[in-house]
N, C-alpha and C positions, 0 to 999 in steps of 0.2 A: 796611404789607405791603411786602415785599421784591420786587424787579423777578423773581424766580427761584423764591417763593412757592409758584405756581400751577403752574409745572412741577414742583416737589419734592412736590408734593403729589400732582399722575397719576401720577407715578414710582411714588409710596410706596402708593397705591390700585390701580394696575394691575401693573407693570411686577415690584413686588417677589415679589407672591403666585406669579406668573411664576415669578421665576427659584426663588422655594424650592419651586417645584412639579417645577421640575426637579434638583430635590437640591440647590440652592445653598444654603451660610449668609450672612447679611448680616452685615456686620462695618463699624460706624460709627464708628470709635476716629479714623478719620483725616476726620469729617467738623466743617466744612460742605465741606470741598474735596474731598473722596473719600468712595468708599462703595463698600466690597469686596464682592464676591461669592467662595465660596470653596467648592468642591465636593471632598472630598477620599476618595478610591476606592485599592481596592487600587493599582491602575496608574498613581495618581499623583494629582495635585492639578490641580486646573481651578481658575484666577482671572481676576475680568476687578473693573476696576472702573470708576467713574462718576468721572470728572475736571470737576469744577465749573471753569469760567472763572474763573479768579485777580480779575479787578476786576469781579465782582456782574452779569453780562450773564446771561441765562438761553439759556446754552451748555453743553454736554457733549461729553465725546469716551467712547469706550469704551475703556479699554486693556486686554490679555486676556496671558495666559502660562499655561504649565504646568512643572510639574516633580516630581520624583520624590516618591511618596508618606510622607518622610522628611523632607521639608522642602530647605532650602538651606544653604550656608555662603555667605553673604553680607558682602564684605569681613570675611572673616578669623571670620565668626561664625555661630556656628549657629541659626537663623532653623525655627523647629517648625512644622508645617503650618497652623495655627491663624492663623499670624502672617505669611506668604508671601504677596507682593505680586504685580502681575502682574509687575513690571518684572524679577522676582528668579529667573526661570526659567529653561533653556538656550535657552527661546525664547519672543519675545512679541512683539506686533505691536499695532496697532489697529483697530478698527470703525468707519469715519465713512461716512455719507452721501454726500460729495463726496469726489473728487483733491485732492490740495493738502495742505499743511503747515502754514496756519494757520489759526485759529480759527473763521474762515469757512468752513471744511468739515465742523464739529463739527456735532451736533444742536442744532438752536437755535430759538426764537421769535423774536428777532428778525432784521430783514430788512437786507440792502445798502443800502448810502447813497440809490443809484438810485432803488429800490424803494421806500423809505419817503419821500424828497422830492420826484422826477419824476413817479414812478406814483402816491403815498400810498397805498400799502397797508400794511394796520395786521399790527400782529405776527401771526403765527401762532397759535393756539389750544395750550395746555398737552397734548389732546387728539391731535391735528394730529403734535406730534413723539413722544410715544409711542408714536400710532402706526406712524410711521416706524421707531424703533427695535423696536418689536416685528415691522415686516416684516422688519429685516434679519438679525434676532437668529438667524434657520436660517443663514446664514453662520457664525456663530461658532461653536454648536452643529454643523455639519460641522468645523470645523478641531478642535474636540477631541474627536470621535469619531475622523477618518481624517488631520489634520491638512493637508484641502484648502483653499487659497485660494480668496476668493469675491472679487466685484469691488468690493467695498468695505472692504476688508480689506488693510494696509499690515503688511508685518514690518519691524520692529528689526533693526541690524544685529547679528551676532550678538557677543557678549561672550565674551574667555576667562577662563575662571573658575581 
């Protein structure tokens, strides 16, 4: 079993039934590393998806975007709603738990150097961070009803297209 197993697993038990109870579709084409969500409404397209940690830690970030209900022209190409990324929007940002820029601000089980050698405290529960993500997920659910920033909520600089 994989150090990321147990997380991908309350994900796919909790987390998913979630977001497609909110109208989202899951779209796995880009997984083990990604796993889109993709909600597509007259007034546009809602995406966010799940960023697996590149070297197997049981870490996530959320990345989230929107854009018109027609899809994108993405470097030179036309990108159908079905297929529209979060990154691919006029605007997209992040969902993390913590400030900061690196991967220690993502959703994660495991802990800081400190924390696992000084203190030994043992990973976090698979439980434990979906939970987490599930309190913070009303944050992103406001930014794509009124497009309010919440305090765990970073935007992208904006791209000209």
């Amino acid at each position: 079993m994989g150090k990321t197993t147990d997380l991908r697993r309350e994900l796919k038990k909790r987390f998913y039934p979630f977001a497609i109870s909110q109208g989202f579709q899951v779209d796995t084409t880009h997984s083990p590393f990604n796993v889109d969500f993709r909600r597509v409404m007259a007034e546009g397209i809602d995406v966010f998806g799940l960023q697996w940690e590149k070297y197997g830690k049981p870490r996530f970030v959320v990345n989230f975007g929107h854009c018109s209900a027609s899809g994108v022209i993405h470097h030179g190409e036309r990108v159908p709603p079905d297929k529209v990324l979060p990154y691919m929007g006029s605007s997209s940002g992040r969902l993390q738990p913590r400030k900061g820029s690196g991967t220690h601000c993502w959703f994660s089980q495991d802990r800081s150097f400190f924390r696992r050698v000084v203190l030994q405290q043992k990973p976090r529960s698979a439980a434990c961070v979906v939970d987490e993500l599930l309190d913070l997920f009303p944050e992103l659910q406001e930014w794509f009803r009124h497009r309010r920033m919440g305090p765990h909520m970073i935007m992208a600089p904006s791209r000209q297209k």
